[in-house]
mmCIF file of the N, C-alpha and C atoms, coordinates in Angstrom:
data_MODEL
# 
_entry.id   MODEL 
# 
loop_
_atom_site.group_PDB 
_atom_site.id 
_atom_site.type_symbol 
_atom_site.label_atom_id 
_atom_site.label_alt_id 
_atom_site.label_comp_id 
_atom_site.label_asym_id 
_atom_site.label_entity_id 
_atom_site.label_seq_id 
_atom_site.pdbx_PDB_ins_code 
_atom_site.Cartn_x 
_atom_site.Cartn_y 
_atom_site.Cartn_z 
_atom_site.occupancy 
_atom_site.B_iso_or_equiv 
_atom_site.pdbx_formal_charge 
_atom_site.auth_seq_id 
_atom_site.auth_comp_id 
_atom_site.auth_asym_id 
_atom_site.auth_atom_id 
_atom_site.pdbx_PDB_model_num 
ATOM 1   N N  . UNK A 1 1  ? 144.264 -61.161 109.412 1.00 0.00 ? 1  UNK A N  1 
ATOM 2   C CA . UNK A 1 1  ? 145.092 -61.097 108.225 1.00 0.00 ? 1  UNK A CA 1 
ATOM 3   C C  . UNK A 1 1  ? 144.336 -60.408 107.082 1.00 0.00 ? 1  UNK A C  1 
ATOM 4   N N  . UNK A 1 2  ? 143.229 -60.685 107.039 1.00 0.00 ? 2  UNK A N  1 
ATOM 5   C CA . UNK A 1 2  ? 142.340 -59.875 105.959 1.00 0.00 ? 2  UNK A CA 1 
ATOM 6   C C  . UNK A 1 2  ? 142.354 -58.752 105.997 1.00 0.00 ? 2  UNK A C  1 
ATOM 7   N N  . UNK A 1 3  ? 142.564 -57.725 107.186 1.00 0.00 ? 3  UNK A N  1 
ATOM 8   C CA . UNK A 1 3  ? 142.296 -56.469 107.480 1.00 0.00 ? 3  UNK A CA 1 
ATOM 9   C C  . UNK A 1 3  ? 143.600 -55.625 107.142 1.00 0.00 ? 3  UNK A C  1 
ATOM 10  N N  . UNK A 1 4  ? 144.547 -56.583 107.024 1.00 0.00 ? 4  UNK A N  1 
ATOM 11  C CA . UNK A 1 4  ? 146.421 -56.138 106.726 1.00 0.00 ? 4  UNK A CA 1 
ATOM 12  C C  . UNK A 1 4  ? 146.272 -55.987 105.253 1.00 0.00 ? 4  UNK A C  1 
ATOM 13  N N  . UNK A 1 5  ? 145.661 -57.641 104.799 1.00 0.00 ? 5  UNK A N  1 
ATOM 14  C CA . UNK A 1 5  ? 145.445 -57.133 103.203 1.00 0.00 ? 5  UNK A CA 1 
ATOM 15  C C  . UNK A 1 5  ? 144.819 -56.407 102.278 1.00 0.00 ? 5  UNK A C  1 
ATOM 16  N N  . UNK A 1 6  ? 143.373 -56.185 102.869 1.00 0.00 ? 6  UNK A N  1 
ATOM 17  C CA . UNK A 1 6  ? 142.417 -54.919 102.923 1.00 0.00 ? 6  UNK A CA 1 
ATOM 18  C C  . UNK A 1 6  ? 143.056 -53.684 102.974 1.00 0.00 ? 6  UNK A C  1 
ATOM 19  N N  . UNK A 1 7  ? 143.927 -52.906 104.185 1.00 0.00 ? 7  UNK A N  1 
ATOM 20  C CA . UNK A 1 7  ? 144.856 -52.300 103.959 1.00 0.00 ? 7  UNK A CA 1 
ATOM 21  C C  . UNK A 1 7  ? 145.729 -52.001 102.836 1.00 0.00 ? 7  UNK A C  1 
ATOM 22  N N  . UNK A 1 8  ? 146.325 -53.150 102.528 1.00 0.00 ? 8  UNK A N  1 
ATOM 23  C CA . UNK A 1 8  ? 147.142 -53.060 101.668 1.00 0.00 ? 8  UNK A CA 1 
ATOM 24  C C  . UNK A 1 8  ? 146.550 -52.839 100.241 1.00 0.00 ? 8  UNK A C  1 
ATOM 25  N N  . UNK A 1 9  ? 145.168 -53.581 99.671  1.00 0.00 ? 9  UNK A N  1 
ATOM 26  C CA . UNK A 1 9  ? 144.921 -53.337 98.982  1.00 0.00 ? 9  UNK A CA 1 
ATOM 27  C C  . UNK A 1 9  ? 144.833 -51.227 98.792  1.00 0.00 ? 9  UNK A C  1 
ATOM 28  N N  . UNK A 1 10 ? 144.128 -51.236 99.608  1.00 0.00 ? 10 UNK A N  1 
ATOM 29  C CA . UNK A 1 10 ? 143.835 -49.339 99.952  1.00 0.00 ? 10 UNK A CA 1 
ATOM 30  C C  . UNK A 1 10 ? 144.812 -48.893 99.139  1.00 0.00 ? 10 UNK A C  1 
ATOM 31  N N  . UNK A 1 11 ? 146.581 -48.997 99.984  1.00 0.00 ? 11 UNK A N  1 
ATOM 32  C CA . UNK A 1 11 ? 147.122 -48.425 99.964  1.00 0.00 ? 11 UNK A CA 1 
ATOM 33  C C  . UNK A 1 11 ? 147.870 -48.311 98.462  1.00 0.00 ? 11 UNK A C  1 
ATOM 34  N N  . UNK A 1 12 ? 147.372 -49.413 97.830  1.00 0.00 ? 12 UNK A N  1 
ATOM 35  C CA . UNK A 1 12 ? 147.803 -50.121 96.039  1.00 0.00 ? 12 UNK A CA 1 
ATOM 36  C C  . UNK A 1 12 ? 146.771 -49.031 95.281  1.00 0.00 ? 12 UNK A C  1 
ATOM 37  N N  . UNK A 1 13 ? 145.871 -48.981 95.972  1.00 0.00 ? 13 UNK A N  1 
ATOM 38  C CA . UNK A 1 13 ? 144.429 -48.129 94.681  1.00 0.00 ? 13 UNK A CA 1 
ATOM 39  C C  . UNK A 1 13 ? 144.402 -47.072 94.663  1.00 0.00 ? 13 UNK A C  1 
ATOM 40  N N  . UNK A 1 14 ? 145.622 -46.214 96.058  1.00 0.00 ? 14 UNK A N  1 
ATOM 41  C CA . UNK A 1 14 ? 145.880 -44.725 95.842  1.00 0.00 ? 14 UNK A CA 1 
ATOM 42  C C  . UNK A 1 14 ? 145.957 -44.156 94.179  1.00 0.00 ? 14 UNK A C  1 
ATOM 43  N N  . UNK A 1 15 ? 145.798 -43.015 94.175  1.00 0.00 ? 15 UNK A N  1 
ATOM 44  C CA . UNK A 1 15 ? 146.002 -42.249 93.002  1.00 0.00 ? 15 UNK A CA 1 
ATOM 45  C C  . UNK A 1 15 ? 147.837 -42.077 92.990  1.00 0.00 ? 15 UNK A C  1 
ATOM 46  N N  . UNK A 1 16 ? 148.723 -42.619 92.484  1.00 0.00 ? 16 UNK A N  1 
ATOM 47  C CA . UNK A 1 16 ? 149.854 -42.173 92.723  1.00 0.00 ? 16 UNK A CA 1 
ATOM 48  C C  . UNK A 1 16 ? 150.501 -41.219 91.390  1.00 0.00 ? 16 UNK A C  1 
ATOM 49  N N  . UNK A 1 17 ? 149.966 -41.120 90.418  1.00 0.00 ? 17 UNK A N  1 
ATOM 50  C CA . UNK A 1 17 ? 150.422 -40.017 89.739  1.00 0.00 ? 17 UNK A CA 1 
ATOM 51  C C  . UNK A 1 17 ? 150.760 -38.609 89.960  1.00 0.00 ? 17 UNK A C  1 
ATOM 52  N N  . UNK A 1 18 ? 150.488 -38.391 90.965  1.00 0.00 ? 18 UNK A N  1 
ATOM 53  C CA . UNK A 1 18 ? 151.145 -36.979 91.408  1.00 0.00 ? 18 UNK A CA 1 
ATOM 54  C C  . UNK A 1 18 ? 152.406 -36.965 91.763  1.00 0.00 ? 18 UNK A C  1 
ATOM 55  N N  . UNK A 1 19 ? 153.315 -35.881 91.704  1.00 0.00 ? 19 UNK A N  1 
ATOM 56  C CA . UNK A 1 19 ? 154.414 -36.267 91.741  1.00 0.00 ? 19 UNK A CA 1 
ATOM 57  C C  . UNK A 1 19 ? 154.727 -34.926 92.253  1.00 0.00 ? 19 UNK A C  1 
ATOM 58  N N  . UNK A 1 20 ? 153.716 -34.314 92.918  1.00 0.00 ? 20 UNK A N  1 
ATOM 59  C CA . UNK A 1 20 ? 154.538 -32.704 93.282  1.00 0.00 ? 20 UNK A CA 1 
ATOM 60  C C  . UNK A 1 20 ? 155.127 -32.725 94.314  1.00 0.00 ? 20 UNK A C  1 
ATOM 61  N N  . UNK A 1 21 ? 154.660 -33.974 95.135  1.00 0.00 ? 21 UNK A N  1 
ATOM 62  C CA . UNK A 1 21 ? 155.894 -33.316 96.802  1.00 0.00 ? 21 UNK A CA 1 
ATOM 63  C C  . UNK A 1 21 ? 157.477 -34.224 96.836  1.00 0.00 ? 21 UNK A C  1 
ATOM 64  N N  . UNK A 1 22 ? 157.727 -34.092 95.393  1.00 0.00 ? 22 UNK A N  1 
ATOM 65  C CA . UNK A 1 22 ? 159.250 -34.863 95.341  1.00 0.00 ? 22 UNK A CA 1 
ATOM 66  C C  . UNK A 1 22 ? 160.055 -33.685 96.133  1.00 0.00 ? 22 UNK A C  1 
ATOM 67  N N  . UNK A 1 23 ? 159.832 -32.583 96.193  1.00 0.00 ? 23 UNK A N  1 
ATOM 68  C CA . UNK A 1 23 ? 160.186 -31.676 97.055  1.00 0.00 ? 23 UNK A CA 1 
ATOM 69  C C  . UNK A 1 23 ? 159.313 -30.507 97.416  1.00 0.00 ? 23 UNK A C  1 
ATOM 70  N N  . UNK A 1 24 ? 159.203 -30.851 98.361  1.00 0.00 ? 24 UNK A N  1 
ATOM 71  C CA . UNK A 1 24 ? 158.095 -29.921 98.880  1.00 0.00 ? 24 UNK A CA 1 
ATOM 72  C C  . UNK A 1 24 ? 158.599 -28.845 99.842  1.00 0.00 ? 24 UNK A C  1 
ATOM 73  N N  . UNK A 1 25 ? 159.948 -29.053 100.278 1.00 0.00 ? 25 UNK A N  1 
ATOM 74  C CA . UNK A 1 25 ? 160.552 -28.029 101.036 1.00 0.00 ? 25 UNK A CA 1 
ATOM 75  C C  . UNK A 1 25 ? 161.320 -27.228 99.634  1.00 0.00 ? 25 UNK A C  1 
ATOM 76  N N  . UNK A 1 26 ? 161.350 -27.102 99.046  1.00 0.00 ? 26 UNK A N  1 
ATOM 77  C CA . UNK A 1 26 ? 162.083 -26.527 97.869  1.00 0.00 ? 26 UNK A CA 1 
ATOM 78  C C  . UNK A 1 26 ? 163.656 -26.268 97.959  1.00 0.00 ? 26 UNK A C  1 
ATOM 79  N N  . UNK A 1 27 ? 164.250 -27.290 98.486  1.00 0.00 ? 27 UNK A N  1 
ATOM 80  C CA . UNK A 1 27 ? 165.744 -27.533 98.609  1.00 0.00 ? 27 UNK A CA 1 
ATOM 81  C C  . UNK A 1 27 ? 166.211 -27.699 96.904  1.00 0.00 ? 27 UNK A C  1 
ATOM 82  N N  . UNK A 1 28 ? 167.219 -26.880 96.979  1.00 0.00 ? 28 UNK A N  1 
ATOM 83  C CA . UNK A 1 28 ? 168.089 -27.186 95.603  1.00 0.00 ? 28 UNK A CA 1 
ATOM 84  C C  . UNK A 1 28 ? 169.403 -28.703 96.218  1.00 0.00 ? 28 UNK A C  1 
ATOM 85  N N  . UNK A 1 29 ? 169.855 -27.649 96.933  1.00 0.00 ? 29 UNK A N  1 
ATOM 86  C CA . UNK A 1 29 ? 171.223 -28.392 97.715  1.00 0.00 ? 29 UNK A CA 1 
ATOM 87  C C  . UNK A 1 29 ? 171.240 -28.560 98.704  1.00 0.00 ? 29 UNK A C  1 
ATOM 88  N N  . UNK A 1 30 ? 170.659 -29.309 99.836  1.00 0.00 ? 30 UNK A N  1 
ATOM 89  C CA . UNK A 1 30 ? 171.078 -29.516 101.249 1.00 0.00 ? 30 UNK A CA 1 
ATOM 90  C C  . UNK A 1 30 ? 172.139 -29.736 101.797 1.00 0.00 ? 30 UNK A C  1 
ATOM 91  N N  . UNK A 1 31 ? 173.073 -30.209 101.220 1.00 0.00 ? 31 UNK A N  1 
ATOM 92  C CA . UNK A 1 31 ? 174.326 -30.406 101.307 1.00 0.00 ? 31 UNK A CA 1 
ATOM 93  C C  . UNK A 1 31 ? 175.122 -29.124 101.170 1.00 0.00 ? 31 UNK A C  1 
ATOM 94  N N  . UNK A 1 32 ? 176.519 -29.306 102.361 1.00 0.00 ? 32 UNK A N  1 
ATOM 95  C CA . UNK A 1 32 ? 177.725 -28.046 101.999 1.00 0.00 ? 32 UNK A CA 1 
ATOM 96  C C  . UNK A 1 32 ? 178.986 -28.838 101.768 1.00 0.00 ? 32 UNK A C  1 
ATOM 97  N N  . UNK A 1 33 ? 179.598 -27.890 101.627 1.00 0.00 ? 33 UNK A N  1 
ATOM 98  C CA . UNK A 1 33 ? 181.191 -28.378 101.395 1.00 0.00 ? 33 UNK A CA 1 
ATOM 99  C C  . UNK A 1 33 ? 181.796 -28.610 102.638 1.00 0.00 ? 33 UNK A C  1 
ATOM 100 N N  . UNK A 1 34 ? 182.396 -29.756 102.986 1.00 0.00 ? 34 UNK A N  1 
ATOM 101 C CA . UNK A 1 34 ? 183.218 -29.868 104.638 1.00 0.00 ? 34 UNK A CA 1 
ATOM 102 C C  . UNK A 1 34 ? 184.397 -29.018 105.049 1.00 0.00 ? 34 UNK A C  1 
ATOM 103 N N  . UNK A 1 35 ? 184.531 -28.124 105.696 1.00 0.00 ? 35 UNK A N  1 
ATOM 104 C CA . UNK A 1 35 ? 185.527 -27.014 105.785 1.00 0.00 ? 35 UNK A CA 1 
ATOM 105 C C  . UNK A 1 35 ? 186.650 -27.682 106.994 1.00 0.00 ? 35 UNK A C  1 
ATOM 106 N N  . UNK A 1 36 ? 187.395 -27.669 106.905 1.00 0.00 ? 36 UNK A N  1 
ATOM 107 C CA . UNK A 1 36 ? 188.425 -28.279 108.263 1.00 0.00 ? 36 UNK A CA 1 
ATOM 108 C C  . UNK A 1 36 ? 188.597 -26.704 109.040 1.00 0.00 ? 36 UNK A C  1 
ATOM 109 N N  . UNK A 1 37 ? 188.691 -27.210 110.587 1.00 0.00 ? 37 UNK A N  1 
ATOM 110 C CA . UNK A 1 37 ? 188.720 -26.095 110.904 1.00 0.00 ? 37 UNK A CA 1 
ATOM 111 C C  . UNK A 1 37 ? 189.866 -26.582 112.187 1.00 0.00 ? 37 UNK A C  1 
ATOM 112 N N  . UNK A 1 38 ? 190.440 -25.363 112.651 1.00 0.00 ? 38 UNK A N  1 
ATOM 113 C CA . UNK A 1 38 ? 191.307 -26.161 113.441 1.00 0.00 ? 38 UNK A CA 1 
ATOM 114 C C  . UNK A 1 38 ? 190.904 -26.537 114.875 1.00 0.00 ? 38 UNK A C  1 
ATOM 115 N N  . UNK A 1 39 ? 191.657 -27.403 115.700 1.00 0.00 ? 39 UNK A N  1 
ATOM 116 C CA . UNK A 1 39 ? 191.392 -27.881 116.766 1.00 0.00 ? 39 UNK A CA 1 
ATOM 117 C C  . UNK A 1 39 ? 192.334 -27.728 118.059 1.00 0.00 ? 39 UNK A C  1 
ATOM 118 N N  . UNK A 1 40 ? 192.086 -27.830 118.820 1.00 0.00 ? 40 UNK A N  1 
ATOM 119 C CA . UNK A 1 40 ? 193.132 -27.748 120.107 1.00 0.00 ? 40 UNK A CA 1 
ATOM 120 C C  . UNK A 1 40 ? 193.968 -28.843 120.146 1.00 0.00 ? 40 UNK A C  1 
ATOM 121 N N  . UNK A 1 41 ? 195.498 -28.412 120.612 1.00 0.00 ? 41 UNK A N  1 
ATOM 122 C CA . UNK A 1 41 ? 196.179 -29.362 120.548 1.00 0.00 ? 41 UNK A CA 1 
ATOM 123 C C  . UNK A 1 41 ? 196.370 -30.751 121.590 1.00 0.00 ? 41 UNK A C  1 
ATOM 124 N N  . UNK A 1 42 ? 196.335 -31.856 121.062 1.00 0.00 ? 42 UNK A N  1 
ATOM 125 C CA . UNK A 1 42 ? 196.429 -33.507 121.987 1.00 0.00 ? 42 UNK A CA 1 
ATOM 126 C C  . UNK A 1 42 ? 196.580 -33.500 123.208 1.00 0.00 ? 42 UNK A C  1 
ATOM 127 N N  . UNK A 1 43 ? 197.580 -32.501 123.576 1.00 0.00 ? 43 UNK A N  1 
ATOM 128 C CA . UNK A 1 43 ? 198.294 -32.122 124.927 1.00 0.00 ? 43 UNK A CA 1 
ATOM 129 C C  . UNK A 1 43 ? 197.711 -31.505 125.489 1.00 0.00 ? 43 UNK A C  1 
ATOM 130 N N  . UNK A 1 44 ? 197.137 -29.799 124.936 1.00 0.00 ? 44 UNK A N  1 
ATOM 131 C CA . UNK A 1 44 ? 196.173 -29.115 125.863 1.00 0.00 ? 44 UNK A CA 1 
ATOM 132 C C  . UNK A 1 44 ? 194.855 -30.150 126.179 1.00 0.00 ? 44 UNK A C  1 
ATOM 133 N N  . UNK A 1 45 ? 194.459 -31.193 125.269 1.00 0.00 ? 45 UNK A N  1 
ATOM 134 C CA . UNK A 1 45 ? 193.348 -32.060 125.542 1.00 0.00 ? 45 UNK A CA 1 
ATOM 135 C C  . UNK A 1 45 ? 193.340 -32.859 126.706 1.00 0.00 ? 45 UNK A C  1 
ATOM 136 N N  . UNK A 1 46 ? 194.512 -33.538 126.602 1.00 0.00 ? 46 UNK A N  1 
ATOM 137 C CA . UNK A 1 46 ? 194.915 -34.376 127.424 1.00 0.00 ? 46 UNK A CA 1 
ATOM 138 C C  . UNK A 1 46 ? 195.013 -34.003 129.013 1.00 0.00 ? 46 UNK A C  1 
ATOM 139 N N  . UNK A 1 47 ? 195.970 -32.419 129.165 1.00 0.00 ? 47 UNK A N  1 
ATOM 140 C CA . UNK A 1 47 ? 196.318 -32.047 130.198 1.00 0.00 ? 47 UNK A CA 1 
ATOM 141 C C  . UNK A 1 47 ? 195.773 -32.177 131.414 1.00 0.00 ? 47 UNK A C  1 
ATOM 142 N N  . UNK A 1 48 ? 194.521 -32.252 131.517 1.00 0.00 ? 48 UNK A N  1 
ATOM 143 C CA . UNK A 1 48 ? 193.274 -32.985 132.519 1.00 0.00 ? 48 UNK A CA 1 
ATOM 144 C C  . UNK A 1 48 ? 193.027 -34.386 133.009 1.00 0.00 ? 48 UNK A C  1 
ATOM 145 N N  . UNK A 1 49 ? 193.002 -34.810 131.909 1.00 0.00 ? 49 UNK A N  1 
ATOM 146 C CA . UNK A 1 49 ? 192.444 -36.302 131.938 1.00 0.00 ? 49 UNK A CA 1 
ATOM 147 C C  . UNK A 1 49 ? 192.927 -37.052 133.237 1.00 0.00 ? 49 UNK A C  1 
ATOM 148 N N  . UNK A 1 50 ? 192.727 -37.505 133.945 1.00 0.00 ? 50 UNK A N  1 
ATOM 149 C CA . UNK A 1 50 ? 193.395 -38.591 134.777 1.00 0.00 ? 50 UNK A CA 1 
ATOM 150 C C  . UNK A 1 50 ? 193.943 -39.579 134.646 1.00 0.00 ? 50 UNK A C  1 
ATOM 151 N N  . UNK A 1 51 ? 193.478 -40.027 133.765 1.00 0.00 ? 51 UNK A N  1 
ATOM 152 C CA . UNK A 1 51 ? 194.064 -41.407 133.201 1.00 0.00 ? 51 UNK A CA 1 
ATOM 153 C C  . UNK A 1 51 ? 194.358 -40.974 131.228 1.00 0.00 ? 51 UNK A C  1 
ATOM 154 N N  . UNK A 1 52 ? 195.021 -41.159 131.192 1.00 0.00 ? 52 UNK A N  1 
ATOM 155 C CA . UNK A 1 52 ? 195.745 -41.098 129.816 1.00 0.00 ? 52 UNK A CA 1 
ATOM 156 C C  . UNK A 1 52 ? 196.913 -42.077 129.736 1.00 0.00 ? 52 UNK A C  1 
ATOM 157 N N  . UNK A 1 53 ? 197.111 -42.436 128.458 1.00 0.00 ? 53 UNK A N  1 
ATOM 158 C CA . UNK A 1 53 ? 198.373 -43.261 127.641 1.00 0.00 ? 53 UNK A CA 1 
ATOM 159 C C  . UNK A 1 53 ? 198.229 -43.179 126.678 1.00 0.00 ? 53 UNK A C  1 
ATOM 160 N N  . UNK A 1 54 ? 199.714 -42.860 126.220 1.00 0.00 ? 54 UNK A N  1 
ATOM 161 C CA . UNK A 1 54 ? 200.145 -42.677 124.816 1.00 0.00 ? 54 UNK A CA 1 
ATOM 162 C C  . UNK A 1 54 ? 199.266 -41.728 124.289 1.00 0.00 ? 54 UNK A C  1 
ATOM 163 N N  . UNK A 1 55 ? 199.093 -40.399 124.535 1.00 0.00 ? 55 UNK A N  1 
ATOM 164 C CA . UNK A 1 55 ? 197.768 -39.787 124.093 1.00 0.00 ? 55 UNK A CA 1 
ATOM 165 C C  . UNK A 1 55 ? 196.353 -40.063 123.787 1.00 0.00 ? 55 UNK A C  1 
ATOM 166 N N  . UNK A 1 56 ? 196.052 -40.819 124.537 1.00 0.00 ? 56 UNK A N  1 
ATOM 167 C CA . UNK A 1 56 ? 194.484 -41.176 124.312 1.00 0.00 ? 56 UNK A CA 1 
ATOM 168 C C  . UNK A 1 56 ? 193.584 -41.247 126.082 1.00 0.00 ? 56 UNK A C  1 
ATOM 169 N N  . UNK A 1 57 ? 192.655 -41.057 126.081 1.00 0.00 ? 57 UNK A N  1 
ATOM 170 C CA . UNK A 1 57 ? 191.798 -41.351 127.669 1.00 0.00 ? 57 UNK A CA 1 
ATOM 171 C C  . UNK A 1 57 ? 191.577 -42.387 127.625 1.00 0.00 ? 57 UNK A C  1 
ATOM 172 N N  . UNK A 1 58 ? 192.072 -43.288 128.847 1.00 0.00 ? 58 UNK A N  1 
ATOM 173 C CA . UNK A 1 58 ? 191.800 -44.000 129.498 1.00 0.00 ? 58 UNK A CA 1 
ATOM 174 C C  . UNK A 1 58 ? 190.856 -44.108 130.000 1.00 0.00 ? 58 UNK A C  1 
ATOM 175 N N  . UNK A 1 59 ? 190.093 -45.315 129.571 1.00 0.00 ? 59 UNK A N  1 
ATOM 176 C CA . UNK A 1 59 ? 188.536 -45.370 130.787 1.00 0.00 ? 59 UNK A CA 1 
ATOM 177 C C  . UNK A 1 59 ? 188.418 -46.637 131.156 1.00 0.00 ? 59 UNK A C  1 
ATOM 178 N N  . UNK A 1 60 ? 187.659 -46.977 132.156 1.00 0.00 ? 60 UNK A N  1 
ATOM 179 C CA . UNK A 1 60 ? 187.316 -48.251 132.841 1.00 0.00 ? 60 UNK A CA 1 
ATOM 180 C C  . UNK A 1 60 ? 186.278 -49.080 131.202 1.00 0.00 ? 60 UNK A C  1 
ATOM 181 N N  . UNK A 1 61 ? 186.607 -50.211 131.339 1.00 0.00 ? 61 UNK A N  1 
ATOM 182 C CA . UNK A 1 61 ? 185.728 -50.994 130.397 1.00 0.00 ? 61 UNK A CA 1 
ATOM 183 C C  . UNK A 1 61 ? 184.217 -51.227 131.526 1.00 0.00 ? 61 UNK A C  1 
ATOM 184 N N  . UNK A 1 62 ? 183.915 -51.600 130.357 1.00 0.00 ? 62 UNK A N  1 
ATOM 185 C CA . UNK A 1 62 ? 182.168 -51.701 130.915 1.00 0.00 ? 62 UNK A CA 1 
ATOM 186 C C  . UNK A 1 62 ? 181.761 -53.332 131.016 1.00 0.00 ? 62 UNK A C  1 
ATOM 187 N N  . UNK A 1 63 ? 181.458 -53.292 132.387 1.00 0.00 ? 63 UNK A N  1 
ATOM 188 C CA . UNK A 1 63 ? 181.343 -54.993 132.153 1.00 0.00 ? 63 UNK A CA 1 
ATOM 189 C C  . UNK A 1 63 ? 179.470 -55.397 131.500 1.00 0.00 ? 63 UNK A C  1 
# 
């Protein structure tokens, strides 16, 4: 337990006034705007499936 708090002390006596890598990748905005885009229709989705109802796949539950 001494060696956790020893540690911990360490990690308390860092120098923490630096403050330059608040970004260090130099991102302004990582973020975009969500664009909708279109999709294939339920039916062409479906048209395969083996098991379907009411538009959705059917699958075995998992025991």
């Amino acid at each position: 337990m001494s060696e956790i708090i020893g540690f911990a002390d360490t990690i308390n006596s860092a120098n923490s006034d630096v403050t330059d890598f608040d970004n260090i990748n130099n991102l302004s905005n990582a973020f975009r705007e969500d664009t909708v885009l279109s999709s294939y229709d339920q039916e062409e989705i479906l048209k395969n499936a083996p098991n379907q109802e009411d538009g959705y796949f059917l699958v075995k539950k998992r025991a």
